[in-house]
C-alpha positions, -999 to +999 in steps of 0.1 A: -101-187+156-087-188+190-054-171+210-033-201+192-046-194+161-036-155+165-003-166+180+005-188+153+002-161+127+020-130+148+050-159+154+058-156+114+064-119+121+104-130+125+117-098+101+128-064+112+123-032+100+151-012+091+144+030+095+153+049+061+141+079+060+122+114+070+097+127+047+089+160+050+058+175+027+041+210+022+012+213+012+000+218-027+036+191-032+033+149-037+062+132-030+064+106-055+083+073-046+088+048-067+080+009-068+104-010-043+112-050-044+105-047+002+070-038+021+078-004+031+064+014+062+054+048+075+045+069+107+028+096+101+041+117+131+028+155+122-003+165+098-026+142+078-009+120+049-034+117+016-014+085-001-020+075-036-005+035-041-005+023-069-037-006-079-056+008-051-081+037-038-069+065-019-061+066+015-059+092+047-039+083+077-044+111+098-016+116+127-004+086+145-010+061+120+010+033+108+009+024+072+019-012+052+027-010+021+027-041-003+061-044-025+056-032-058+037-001-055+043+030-067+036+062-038+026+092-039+026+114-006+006+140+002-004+172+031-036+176+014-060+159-012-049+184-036-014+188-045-005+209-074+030+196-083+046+158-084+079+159-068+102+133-073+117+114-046+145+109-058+156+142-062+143+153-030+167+127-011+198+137+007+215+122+038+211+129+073+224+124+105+222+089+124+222+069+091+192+081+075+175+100+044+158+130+044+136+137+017+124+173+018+095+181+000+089+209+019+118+233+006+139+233+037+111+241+063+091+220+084+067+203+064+027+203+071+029+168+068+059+148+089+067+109+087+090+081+099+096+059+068+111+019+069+116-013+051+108-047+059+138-067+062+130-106+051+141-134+075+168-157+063+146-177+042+137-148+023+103-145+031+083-118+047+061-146+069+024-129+074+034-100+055+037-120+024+000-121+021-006-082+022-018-072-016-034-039-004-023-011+020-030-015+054-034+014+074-043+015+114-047+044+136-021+037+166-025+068+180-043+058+209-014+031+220+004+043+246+039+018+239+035+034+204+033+068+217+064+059+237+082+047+208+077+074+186+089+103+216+122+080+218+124+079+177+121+118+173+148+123+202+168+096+186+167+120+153+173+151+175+204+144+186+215+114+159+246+094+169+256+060+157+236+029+161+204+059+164+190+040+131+191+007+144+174+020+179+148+037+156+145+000+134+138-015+165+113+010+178+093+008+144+089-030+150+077-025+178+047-008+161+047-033+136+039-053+157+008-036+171-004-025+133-006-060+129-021-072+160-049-044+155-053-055+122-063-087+138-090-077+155-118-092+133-127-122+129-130-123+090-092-102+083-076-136+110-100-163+090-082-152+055-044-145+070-045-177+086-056-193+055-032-177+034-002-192+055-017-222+043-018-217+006+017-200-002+015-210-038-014-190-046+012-158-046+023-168-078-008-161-090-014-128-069+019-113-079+010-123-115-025-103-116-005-078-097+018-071-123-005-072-156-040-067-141-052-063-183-043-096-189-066-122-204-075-143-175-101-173-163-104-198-136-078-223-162-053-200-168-049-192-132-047-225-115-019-238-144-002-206-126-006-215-096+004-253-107-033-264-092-061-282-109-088-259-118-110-271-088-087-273-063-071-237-070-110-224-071-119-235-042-081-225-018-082-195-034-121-192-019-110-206+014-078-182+016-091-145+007-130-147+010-138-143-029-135-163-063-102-161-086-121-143-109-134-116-088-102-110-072-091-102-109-119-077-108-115-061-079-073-055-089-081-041-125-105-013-108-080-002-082-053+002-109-084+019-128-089+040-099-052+049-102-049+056-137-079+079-134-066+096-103-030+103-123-033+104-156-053+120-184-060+087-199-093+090-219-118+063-193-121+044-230-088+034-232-082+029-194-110+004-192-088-015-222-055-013-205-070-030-171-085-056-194-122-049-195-136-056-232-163-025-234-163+011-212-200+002-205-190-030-186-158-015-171-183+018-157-206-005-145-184-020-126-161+007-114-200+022-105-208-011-084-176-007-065-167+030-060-204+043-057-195+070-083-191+065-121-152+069-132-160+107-148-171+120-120-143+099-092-117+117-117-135+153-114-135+151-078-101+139-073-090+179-087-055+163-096-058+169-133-059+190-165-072+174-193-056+170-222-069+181-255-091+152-272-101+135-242-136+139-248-131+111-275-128+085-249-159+101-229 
């Protein structure tokens, strides 16, 4: 891929980012945000962030990281790996000055973890351009940009003395880092080789957004390409071309991250979570999850400390 290739896909960027809200998070508290219809941003301006998103593994962005997150996906925000209490975000909203939401996790006080958080605003077409392809999180450590370091000084004394237009000024600043998150997401070879390919297959987002939505669906090579309104062959071999593995593995690879999720969050016996993501036996489903995740699913849920059992759940051990 050459500099017109790169070009070509940072020109599809044309959407803004609007600035919503301040999170604010102490630790032993998740902030828990629910699904949204846009791609939703974060800065994570003070402390480390330990964020749970829904059909994938967990993340840590540590300070000065920017974070992507696919529309869709439940949240779940953290100061530390293990939070005692779910707070919802809903109730923890209230407005602030300059246009935006605070939502204080935190109980008033500064929190141990403090973040900038956005929406992607679609161009006029309604589409999100390059960002129409993200299906994961994407998190990049921008701490080491200086424009970015620039930006976020003029966003936190935006905040400080709030006025009106301060959220639009603070939009713009965010895109700004967009921007960069995007272009340092770039940087390899293989993550440009599958973008770029993806602008040329938009149809196959039917069939992402379908696999997305009911990962324990019955699903083969057939069923998929009548989604995608392909003939088996050709859908097999652009979805190959466009993210680097087979329809089928890609089907794989969505039911273990919502796995991963389930196992994280819930008390669900592993037994009936391999069922619900669509896998026909637990031995085949902890195989997998084993192949993947270098640790069987007992023993990623013991050392994710987020639960207590529930009574009976050695039945589905």
């Amino acid at each position: 891929m050459n500099d017109n290739d790169l070009e070509h896909l940072l020109s599809t960027l044309e959407v803004a980012v609007e600035a919503t809200a301040i999170c604010e998070v102490e630790r032993g508290a998740r902030l828990v945000l629910q699904p949204s219809s846009s791609i939703e941003v974060h800065y994570v301006l003070d402390g480390t962030m330990h964020l749970t998103v829904s059909g994938s593994p967990p993340l840590v962005c540590r300070s000065g990281s920017f974070v992507i997150v696919p529309s869709g996906a439940s949240q779940g925000l953290a100061a530390d790996s293990n939070p005692n209490r779910d707070l919802r975000g809903a109730d923890r909203c209230s407005a602030t000055g300059g246009g935006l939401r605070l939502y204080d996790a935190a109980g008033g006080k500064p929190g141990d973890l403090r973040l900038f958080c956005g929406v992607i605003t679609p161009s006029t077409s309604g589409s999100f351009g390059l960002l129409d392809r993200v299906i994961e999180p994407i998190v990049k450590d921008l701490s080491e940009a200086p424009i970015v370091r620039q930006a976020f000084a003029a966003i936190l004394k935006e905040i400080g003395n709030p006025r009106p237009g301060s959220r639009a000024v603070v939009g713009a600043l965010m895109k700004i880092c967009l921007v960069k998150a995007i272009e340092s997401h770039l940087d390899t070879p293989e993550n440009r080789r599958i973008l770029l390919a993806c602008l040329r297959a938009p149809h196959l987002q039917k069939v992402i957004a379908e696999v997305r939505a009911k990962p324990g669906a019955a699903y083969n090579v057939e069923t998929l390409a009548v989604i995608s309104g392909m003939s088996r062959s050709a859908f097999a071999r652009e979805f190959l071309k466009a993210y680097g593995m087979t329809p089928i593995r890609f089907v794989t690879t969505i039911r273990l991250h919502r796995a991963a999720e389930l196992l994280r969050a819930t008390a669900m016996p592993v037994k009936m979570i391999a069922g619900t993501v669509g896998f026909a036996s637990r031995s085949h489903f902890s195989r997998a999850f084993r192949d993947t995740y270098g640790i069987n699913p007992l023993s990623f849920r013991a050392t994710s400390e987020l639960l207590v059992a529930m009574p009976g759940d050695e039945l589905g051990r």
